[in-house]
Backbone as JSON, one array per atom type, in Angstrom:
{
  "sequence": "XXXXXXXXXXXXXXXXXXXXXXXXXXXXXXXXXXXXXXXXXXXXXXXXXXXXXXXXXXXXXXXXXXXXXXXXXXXXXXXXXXXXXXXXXXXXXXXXXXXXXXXXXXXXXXXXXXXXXXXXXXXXXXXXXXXXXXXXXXXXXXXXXXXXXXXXXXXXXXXXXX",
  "N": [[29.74, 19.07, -3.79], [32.06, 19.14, -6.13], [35.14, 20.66, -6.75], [36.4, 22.06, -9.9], [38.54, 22.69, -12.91], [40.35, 24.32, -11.24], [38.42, 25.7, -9.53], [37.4, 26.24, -5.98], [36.97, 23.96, -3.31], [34.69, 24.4, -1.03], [35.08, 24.49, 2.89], [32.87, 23.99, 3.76], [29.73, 22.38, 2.74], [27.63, 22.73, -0.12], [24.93, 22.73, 0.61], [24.47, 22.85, 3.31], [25.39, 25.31, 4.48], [25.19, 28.45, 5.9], [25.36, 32.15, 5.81], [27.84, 33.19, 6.77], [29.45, 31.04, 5.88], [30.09, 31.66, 2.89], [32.69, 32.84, 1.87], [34.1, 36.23, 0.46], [35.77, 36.32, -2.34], [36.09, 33.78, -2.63], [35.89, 31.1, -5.22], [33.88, 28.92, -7.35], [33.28, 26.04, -9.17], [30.45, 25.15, -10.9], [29.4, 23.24, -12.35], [27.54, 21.47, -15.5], [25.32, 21.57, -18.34], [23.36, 20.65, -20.74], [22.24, 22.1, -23.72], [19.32, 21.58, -25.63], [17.72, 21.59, -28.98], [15.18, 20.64, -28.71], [14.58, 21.92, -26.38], [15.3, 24.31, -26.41], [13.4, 25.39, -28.62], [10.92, 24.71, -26.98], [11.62, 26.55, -25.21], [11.47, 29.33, -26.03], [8.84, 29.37, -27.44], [7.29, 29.16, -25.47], [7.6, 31.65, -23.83], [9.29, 33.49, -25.24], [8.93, 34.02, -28.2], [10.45, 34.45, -30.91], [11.58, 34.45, -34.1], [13.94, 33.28, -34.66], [14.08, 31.75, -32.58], [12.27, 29.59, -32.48], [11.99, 28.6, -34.81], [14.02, 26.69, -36.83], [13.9, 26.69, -39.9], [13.78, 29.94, -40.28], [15.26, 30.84, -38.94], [18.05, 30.08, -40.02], [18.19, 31.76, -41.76], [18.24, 34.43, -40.45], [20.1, 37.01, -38.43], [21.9, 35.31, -36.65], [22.35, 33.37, -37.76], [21.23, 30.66, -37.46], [19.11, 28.7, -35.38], [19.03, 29.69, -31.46], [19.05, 30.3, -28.31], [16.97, 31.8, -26.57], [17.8, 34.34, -24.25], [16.65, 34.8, -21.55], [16.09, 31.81, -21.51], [18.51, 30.51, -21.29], [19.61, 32.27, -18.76], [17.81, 31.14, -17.08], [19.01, 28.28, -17.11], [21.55, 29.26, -16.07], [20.21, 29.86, -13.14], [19.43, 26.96, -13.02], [21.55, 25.87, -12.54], [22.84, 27.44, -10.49], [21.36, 26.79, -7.95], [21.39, 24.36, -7.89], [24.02, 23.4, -7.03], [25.08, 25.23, -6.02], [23.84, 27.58, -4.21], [23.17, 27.9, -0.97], [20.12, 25.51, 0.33], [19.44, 25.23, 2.75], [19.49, 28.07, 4.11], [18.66, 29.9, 2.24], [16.87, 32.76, 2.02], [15.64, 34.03, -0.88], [15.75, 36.29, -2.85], [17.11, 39.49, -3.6], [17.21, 40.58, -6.24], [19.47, 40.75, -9.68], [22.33, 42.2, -10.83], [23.67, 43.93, -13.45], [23.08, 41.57, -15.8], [23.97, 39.96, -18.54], [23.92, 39.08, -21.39], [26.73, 37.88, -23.91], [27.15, 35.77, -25.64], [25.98, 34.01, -28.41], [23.63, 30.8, -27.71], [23.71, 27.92, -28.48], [21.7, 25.03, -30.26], [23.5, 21.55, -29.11], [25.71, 22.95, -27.17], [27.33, 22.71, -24.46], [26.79, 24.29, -21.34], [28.79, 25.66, -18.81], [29.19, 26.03, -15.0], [30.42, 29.16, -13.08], [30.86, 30.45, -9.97], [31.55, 33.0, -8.05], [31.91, 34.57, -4.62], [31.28, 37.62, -4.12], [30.76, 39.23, -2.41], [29.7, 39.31, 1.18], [27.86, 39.61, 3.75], [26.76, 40.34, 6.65], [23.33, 41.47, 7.77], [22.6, 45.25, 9.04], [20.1, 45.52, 10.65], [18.9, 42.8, 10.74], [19.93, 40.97, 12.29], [19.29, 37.95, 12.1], [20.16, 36.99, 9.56], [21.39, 37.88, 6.08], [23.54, 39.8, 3.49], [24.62, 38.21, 0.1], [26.45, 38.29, -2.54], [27.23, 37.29, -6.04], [29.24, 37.04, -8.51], [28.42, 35.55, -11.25], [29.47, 33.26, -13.99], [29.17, 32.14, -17.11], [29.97, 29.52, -18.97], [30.17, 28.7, -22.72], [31.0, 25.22, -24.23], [33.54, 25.88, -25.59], [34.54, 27.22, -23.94], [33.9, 30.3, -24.28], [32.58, 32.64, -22.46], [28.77, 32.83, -22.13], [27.28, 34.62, -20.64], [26.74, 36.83, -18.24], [26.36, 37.58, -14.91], [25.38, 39.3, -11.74], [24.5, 38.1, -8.64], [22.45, 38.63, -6.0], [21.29, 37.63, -3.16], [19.55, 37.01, -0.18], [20.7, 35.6, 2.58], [20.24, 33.09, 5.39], [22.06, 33.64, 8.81], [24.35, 31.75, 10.44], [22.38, 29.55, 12.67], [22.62, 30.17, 16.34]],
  "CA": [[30.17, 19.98, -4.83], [33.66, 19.25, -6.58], [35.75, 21.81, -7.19], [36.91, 21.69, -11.15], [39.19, 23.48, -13.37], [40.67, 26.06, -10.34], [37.78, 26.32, -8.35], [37.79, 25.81, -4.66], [35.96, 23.59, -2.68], [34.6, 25.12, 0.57], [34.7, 24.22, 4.09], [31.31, 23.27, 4.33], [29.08, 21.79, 1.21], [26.7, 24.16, -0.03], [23.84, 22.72, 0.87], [24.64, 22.91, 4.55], [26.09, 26.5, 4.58], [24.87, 29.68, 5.86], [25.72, 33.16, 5.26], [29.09, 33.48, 7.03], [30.23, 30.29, 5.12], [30.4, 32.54, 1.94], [33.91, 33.95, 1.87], [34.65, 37.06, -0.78], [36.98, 35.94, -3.04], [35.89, 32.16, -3.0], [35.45, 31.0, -6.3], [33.08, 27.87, -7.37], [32.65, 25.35, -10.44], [29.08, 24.75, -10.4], [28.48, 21.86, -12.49], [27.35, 22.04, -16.52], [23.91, 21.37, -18.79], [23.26, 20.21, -21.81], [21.0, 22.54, -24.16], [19.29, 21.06, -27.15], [17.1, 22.03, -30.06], [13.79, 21.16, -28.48], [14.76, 22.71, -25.18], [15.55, 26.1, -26.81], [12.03, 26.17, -29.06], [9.67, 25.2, -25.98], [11.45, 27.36, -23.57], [10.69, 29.8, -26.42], [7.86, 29.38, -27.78], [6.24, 29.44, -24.13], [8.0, 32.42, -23.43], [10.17, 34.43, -26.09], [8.78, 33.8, -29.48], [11.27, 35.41, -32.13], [11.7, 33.41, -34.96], [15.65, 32.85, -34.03], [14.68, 30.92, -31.28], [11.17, 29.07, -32.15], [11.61, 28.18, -35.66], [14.99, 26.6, -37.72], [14.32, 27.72, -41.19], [13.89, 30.99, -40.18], [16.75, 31.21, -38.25], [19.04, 30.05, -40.61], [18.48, 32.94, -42.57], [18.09, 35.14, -39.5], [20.84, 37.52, -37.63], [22.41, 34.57, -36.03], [22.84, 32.09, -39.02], [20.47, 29.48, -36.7], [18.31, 28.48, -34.37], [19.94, 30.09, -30.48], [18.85, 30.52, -27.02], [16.28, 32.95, -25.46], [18.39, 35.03, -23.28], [15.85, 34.08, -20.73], [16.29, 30.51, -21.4], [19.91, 30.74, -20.94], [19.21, 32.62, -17.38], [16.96, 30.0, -16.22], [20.23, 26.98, -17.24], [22.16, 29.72, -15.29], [19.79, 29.54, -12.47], [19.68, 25.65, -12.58], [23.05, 25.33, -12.13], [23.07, 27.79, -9.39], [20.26, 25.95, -7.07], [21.71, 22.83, -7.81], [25.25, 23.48, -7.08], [26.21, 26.81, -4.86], [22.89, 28.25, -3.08], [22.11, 26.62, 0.1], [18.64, 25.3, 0.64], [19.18, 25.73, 4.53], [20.08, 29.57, 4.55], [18.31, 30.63, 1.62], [15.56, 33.45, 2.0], [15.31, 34.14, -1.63], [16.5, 37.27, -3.39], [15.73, 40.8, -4.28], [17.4, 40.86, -7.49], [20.39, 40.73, -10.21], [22.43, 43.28, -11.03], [24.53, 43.6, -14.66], [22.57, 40.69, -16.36], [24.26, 40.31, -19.91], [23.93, 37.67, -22.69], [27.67, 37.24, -24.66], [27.4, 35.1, -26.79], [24.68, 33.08, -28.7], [23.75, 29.87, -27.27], [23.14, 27.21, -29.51], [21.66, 23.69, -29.38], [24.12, 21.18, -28.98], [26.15, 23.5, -26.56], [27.09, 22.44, -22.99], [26.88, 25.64, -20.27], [29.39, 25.39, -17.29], [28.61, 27.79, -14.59], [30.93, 28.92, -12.16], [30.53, 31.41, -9.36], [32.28, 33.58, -7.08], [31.64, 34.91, -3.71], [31.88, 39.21, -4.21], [30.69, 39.76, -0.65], [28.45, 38.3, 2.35], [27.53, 40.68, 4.85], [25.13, 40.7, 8.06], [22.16, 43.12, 7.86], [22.3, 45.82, 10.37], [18.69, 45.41, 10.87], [18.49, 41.97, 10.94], [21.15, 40.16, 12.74], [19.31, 36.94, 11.64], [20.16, 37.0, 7.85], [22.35, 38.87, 5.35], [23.62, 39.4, 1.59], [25.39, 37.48, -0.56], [26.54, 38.96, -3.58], [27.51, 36.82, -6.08], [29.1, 36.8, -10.05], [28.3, 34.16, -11.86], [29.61, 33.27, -15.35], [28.08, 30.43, -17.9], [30.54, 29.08, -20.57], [30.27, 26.61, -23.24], [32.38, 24.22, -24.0], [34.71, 26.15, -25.98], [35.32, 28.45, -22.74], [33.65, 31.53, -24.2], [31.32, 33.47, -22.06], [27.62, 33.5, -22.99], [26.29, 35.12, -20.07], [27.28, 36.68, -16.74], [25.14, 38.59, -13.92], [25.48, 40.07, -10.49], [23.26, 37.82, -8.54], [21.93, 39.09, -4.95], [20.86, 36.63, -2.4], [19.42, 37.03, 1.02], [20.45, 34.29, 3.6], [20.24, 33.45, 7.13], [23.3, 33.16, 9.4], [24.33, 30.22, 11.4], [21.69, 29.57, 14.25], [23.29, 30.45, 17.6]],
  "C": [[31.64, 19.72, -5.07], [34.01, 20.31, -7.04], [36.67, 21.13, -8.95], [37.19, 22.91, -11.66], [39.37, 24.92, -12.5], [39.64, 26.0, -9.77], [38.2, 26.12, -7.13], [36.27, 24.98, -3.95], [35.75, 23.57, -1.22], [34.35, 24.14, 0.98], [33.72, 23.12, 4.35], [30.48, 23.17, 2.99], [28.39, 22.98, 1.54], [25.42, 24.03, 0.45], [23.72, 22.72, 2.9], [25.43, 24.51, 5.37], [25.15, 27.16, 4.73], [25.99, 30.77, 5.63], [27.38, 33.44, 5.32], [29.97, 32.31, 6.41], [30.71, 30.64, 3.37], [31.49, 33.25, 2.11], [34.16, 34.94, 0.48], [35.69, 36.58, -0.98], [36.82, 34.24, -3.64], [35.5, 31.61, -4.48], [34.66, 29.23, -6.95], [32.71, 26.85, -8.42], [31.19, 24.66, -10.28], [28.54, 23.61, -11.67], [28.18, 22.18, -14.2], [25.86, 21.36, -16.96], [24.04, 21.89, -19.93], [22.4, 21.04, -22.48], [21.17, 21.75, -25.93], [17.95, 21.97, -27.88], [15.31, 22.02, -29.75], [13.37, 21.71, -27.64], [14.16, 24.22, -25.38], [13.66, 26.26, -27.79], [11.11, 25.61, -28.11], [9.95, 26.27, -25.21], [10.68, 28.98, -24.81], [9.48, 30.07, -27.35], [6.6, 29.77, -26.38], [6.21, 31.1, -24.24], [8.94, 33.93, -24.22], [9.85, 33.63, -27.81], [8.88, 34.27, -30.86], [11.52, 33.98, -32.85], [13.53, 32.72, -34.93], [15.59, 31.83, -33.22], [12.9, 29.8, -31.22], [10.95, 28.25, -33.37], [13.12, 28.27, -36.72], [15.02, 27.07, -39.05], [14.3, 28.92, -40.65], [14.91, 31.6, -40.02], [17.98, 30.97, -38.42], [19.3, 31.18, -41.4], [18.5, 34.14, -41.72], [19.78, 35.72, -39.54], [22.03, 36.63, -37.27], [23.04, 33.42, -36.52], [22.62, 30.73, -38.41], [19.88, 29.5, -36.07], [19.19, 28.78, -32.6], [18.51, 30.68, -29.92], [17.93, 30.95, -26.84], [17.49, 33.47, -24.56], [18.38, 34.56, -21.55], [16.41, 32.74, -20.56], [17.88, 30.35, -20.84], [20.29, 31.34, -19.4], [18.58, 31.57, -16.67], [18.1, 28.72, -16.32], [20.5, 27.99, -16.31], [21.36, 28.78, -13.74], [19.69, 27.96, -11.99], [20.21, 25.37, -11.52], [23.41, 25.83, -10.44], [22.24, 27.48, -7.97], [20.73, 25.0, -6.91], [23.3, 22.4, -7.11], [25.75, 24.61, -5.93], [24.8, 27.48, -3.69], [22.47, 27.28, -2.15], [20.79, 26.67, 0.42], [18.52, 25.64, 2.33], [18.82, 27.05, 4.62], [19.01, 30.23, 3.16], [16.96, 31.1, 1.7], [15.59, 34.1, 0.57], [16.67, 35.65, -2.48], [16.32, 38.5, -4.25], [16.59, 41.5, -5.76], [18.57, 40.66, -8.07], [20.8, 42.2, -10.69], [23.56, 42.71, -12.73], [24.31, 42.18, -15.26], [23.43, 40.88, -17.77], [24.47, 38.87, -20.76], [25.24, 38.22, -23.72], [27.75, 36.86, -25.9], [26.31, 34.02, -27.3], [24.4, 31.97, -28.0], [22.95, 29.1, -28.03], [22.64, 25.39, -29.26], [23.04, 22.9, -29.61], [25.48, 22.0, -27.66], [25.91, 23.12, -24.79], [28.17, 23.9, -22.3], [27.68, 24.89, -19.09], [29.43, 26.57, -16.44], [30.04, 27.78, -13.64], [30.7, 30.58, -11.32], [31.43, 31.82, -8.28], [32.21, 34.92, -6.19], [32.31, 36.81, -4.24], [31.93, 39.86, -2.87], [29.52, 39.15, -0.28], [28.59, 39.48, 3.45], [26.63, 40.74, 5.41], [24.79, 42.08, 7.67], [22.78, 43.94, 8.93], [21.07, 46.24, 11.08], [18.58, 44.11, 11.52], [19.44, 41.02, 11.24], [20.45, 38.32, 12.25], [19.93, 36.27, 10.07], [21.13, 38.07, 7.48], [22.13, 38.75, 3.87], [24.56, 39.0, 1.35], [24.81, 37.85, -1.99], [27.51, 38.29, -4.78], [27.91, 36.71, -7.92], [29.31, 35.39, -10.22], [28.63, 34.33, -13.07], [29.07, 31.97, -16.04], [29.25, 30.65, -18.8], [30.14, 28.26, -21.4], [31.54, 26.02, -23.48], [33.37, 24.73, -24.71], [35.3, 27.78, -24.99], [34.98, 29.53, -22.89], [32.43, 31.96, -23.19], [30.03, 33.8, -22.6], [26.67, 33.91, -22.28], [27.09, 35.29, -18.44], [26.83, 37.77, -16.06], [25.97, 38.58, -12.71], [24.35, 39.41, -10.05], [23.38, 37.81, -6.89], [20.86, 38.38, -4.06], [20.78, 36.98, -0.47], [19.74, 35.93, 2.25], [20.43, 34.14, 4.93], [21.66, 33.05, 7.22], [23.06, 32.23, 10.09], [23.16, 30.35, 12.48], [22.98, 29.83, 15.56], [22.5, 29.83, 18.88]]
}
């Protein structure tokens, strides 16, 4: 994982990190992804099928003045980025949810998402001395630096073996 524009690059890679390698405050450039035009109408057409986001004439005359994102779709690039880049595969037991999900700003094709993330807190269970939470905002930009999406995302992991 390189650290870019200000981030930091921890200790220990991410894919080799457990829970206590999460410091609050740490902050993370996670890497970017490309969205295009046939991306955005399969993801919705599978899945979110508003004419904004499944079908270009429409959506030129639409709300949006084009063809843009799924919300969804735009969550799932999030997610990519954040699997590929900051959650460790060692430590990770999954996760029981996001908190303050919010879509920004449209997302359009041609638009490259850069994620970056930063540690809010990591904390051992008091149940389960094996594992903990990791609490974690994430933001998505595109390339002109605005914000088009940023959640509260809540991750269970184990701690170091002993």
């Amino acid at each position: 994982m390189d650290a870019q524009a200000g981030g930091q690059v921890p200790a220990v890679g991410f894919r080799d990190r457990y829970l206590e390698d999460y410091t609050a405050g740490e902050a993370v450039d996670c890497g970017e992804i490309a969205v295009t035009a046939d991306e955005i109408v399969e993801f919705a057409g599978r899945y979110d099928p508003q004419a904004f986001h499944v079908d270009p004439d429409a959506a030129a005359d639409g709300p949006f003045g084009g063809l843009i994102a799924s919300g969804w779709h735009t969550t799932a690039l999030m997610m990519r980025l954040y699997v590929d880049h900051y959650l460790s595969p060692k430590a990770s037991l999954g996760g029981p949810g996001v908190d303050e999900l919010r879509w920004t700003e449209p997302v359009r094709p041609g638009d490259t998402l850069s994620m970056r993330a930063e540690v809010l807190e990591s904390r051992p269970s008091s149940s389960k001395p094996d594992r903990g939470l990791l609490r974690t905002r994430v933001e998505l930009a595109n390339q002109h630096g605005r914000t088009v999406c940023h959640a509260i995302v809540l991750n269970l992991l184990r701690t170091r073996p002993r």
